[in-house]
C-alpha positions as CSV (number, residue, x, y, z in Angstrom):
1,X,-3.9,19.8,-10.1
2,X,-6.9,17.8,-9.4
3,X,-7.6,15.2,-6.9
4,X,-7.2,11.7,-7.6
5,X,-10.4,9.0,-7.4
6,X,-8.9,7.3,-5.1
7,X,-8.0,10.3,-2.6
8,X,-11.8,11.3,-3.1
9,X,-13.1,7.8,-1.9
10,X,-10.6,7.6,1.1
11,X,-12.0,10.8,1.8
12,X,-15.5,10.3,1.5
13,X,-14.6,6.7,3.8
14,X,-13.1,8.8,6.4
15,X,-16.3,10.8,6.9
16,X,-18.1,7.8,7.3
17,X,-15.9,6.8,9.5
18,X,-16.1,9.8,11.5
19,X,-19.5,10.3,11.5
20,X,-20.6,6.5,12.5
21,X,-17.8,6.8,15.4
22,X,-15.7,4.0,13.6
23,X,-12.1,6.4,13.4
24,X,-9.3,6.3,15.1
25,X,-5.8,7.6,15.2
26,X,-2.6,4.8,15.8
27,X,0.8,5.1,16.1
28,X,2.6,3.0,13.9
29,X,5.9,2.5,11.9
30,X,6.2,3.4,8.3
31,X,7.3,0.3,6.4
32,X,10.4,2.3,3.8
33,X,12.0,3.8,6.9
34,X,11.3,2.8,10.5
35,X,9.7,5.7,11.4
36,X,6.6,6.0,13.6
37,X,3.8,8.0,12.4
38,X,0.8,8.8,13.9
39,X,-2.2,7.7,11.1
40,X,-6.1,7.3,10.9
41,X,-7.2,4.4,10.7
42,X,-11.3,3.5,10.0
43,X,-12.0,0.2,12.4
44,X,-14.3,-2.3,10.8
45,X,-14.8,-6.0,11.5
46,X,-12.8,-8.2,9.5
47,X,-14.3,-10.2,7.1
48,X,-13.1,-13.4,7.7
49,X,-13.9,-13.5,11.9
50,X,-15.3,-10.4,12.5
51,X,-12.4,-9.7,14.7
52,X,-11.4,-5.9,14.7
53,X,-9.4,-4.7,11.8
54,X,-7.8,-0.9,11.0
55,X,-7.7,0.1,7.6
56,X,-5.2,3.2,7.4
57,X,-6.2,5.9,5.4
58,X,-4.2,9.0,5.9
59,X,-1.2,10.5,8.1
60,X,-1.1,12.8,10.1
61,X,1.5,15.7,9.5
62,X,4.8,15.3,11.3
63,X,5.9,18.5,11.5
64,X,4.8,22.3,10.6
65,X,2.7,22.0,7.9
66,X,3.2,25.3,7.1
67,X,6.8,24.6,6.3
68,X,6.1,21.2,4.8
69,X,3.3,22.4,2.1
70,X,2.5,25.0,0.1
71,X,-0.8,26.6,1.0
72,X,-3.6,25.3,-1.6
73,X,-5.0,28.6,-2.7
74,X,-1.6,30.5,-3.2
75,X,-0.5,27.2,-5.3
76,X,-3.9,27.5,-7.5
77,X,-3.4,31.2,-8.3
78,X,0.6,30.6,-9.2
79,X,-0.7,27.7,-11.6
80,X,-3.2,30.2,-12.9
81,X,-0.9,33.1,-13.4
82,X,1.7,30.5,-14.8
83,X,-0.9,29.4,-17.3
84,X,-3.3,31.7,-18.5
85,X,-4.8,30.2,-20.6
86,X,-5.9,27.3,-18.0
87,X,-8.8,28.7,-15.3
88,X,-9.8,25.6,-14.2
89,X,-10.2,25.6,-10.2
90,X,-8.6,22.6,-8.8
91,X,-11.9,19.8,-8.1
92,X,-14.1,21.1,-5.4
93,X,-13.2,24.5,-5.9
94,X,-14.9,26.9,-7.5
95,X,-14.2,30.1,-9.0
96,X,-15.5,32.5,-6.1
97,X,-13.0,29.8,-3.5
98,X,-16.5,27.7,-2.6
99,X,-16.8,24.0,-2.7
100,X,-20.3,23.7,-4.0
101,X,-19.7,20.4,-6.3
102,X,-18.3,18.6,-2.9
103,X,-20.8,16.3,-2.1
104,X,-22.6,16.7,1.0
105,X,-22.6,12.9,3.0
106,X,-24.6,14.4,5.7
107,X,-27.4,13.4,4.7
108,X,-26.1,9.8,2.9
109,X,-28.0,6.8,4.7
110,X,-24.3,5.4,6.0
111,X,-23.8,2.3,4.6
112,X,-21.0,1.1,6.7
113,X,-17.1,1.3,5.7
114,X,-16.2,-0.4,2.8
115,X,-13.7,-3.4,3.0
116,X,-9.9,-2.9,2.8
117,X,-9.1,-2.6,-1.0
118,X,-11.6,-0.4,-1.4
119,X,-14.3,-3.1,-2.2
């Protein structure tokens, strides 16, 4: 399965984030439940007053990841053995397992974190 857009820009918006020292990790409650959760949150200044704002952008896993997911490369060869006919690699994988179409933001002039709703 490939990614989505809009997993590929939160992504690329958490390097930034990262790399410009603007990330930060929050406990908070999820809204459906109750439930706190630990998520990362980029920090910009808000547009209206430049106070401080989080934007949330992913959660962390709550528990053994290695008994809440199925690892990646495993899943890719069962949905290639399951359809033969399909050898597409999942997006940013290639067929030796590298990720040479990933962009490299390294070297991206950062422009600053876009505004919540992915303006």
């Amino acid at each position: 399965m490939a990614l989505r857009e809009p997993d590929k820009k939160n992504f690329e918006t958490l390097q930034r984030a990262f790399r410009n020292g603007d990330a930060c990790v929050v406990e908070t409650k999820l809204t459906a439940t109750g439930e706190y959760r630990a998520i990362i949150c980029a920090v910009q200044p808000a547009p209206e007053d430049g106070s401080t704002e989080m934007v949330p952008i992913a959660v962390l896993v709550w528990d053994n990841p290695y008994e809440l997911f199925k690892d990646p490369i495993q899943d890719m060869e069962d949905s290639r053995n399951a359809n033969p006919g399909t050898d597409t690699p999942p997006a940013g994988v290639q067929d030796d397992g590298t990720h040479g179409d990933v962009q490299d933001l390294r070297d991206e002039d950062p422009k600053g974190i876009p505004p919540a709703g992915g303006g």
